[in-house]
C-alpha positions as CSV (number, residue, x, y, z in Angstrom):
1,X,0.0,0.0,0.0
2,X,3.2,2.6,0.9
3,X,4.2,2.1,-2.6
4,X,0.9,3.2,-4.3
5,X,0.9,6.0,-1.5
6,X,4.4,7.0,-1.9
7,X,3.7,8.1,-5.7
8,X,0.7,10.4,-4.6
9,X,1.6,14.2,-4.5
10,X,2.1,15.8,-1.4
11,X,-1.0,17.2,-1.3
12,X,-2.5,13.4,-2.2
13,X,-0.5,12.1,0.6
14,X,-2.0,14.7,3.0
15,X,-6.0,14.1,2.1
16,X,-5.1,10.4,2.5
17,X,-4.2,10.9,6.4
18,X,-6.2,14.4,7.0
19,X,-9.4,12.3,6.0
20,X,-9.2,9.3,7.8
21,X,-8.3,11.7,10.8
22,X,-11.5,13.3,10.9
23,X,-12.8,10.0,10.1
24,X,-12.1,8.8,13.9
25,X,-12.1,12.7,15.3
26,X,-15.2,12.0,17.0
27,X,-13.6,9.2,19.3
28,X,-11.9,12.3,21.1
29,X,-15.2,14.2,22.2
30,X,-15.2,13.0,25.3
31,X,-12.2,14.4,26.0
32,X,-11.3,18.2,27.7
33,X,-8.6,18.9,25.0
34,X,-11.1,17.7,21.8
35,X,-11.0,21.3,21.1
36,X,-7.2,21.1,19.9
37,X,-7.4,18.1,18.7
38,X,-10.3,19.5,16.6
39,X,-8.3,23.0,15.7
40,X,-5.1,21.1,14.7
41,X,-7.3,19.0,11.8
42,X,-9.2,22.3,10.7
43,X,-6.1,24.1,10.3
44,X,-4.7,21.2,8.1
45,X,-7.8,21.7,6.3
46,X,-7.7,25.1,5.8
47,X,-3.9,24.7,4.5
48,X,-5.1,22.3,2.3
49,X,-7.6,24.0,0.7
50,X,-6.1,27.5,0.7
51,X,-2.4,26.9,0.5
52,X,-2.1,30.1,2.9
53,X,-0.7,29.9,6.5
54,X,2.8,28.5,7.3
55,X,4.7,25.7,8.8
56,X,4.6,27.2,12.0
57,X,1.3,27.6,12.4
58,X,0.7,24.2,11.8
59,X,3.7,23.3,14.3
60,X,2.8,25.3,16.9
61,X,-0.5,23.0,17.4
62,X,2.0,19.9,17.6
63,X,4.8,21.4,19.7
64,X,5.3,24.5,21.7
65,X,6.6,25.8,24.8
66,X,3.0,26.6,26.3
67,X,2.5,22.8,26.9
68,X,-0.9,23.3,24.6
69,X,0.8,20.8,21.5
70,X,-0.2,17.7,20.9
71,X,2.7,15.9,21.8
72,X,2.0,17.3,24.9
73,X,-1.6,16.8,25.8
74,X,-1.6,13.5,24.2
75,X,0.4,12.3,27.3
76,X,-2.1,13.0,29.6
77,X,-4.8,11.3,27.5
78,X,-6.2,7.7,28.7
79,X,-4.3,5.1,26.8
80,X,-7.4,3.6,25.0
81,X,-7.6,7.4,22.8
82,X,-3.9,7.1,22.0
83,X,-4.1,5.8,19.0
84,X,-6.7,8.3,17.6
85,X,-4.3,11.1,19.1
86,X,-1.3,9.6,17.4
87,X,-3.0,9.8,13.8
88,X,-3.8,12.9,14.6
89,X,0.0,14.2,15.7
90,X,0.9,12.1,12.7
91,X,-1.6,14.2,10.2
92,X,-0.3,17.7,11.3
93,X,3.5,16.6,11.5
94,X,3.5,15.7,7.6
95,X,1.1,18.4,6.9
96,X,3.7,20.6,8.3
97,X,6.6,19.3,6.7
98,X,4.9,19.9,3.4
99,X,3.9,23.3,4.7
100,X,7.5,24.1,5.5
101,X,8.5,22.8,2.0
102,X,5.6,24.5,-0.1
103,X,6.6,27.8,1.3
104,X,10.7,27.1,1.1
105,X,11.7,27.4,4.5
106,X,15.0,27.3,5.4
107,X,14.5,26.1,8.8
108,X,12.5,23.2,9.7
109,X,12.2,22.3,13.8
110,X,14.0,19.3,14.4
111,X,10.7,17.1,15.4
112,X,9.3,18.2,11.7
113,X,12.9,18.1,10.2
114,X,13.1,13.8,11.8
115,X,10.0,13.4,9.4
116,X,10.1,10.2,7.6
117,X,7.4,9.5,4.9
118,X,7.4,6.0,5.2
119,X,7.7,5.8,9.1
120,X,4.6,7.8,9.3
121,X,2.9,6.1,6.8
122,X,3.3,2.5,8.7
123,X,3.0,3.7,12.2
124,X,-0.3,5.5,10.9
125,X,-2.1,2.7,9.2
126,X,-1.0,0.7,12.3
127,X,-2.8,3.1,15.1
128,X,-5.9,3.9,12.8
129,X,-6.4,-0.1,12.6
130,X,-7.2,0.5,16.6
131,X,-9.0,4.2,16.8
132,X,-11.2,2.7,13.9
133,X,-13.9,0.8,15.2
134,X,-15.3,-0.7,12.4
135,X,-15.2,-4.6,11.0
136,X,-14.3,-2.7,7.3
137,X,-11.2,-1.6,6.3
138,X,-11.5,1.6,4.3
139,X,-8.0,2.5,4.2
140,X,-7.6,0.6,0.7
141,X,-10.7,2.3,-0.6
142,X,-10.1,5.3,0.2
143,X,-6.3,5.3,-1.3
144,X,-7.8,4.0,-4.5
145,X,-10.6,6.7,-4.3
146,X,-7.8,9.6,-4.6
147,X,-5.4,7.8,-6.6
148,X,-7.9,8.1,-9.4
149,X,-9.9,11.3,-7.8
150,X,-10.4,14.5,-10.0
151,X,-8.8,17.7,-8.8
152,X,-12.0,19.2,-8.3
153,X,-12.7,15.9,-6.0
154,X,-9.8,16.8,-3.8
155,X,-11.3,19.1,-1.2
156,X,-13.1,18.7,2.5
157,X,-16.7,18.7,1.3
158,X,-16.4,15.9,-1.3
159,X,-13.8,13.9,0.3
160,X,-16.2,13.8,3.5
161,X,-18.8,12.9,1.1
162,X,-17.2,10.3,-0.1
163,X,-16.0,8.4,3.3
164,X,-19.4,9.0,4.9
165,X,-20.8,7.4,2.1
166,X,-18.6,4.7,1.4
167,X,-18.3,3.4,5.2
């Protein structure tokens, strides 16, 4: 599956994750910090479909010094939303990467800088197999649905569509 993904463009790569993300968003609304979790995928979104905003802004919901990142907060989640969260800090930390690289910013923070493609990809599919609590597996679906999506198929509305739909 990494090698279909891995031929995607960047932007591809991020609908792929940033979907199935708000896909299993909802298991966090019990939590006090849903809020950020929530913020950090809209953001992506907005990104996304604007192509405004930059790297920092994206990084600043994964790390800063305010103890308000994800990285952070995730800690103090109960173990059984982990996996949700980590698909989530996953999402934004490639999302930023390609932020940092659409804009050409010299400087990339180390945590976004350690970004591997393929690491991300695996771990991702691994903890989205357990926030996903459904007997289907869309993740083969969905690839295939924006491997052969139109342009004008690549945005919130129609991609939302499309995995409410489909599963």
């Amino acid at each position: 599956m990494f090698e279909i993904w891995k031929e995607l463009s960047s932007n591809r790569k991020s609908l792929f994750l940033l979907g199935l993300s708000e896909k299993i968003l909802s298991n966090l609304q019990h939590s006090k910090n849903f809020n950020i979790a929530n913020l950090a995928i809209e953001k992506c979104w907005n990104w996304i479909d604007s192509k405004q905003g930059s790297g920092d802004d994206l990084y600043f919901m994964l790390e800063n010094l305010e103890d308000t990142g994800l990285l952070t907060i995730m800690q103090m989640e109960p173990e059984e939303d982990l996996p949700t969260w980590i698909c989530i800090a996953e999402t934004l930390s490639l999302i930023s990467l390609y932020v940092y690289n659409y804009n050409n910013d010299p400087y990339l923070p180390e945590t976004i800088e350690a970004v591997d493609e393929e690491e991300i990809f695996e771990d991702y599919l691994s903890n989205f197999g357990n926030a996903y609590n459904e007997d289907k597996k869309i993740e083969n679906d969905y690839l295939n649905y924006l491997v052969n999506a139109s342009e004008k198929d690549l945005n919130r509305i129609e991609i939302m569509k499309y995995l409410e739909s489909s599963f």
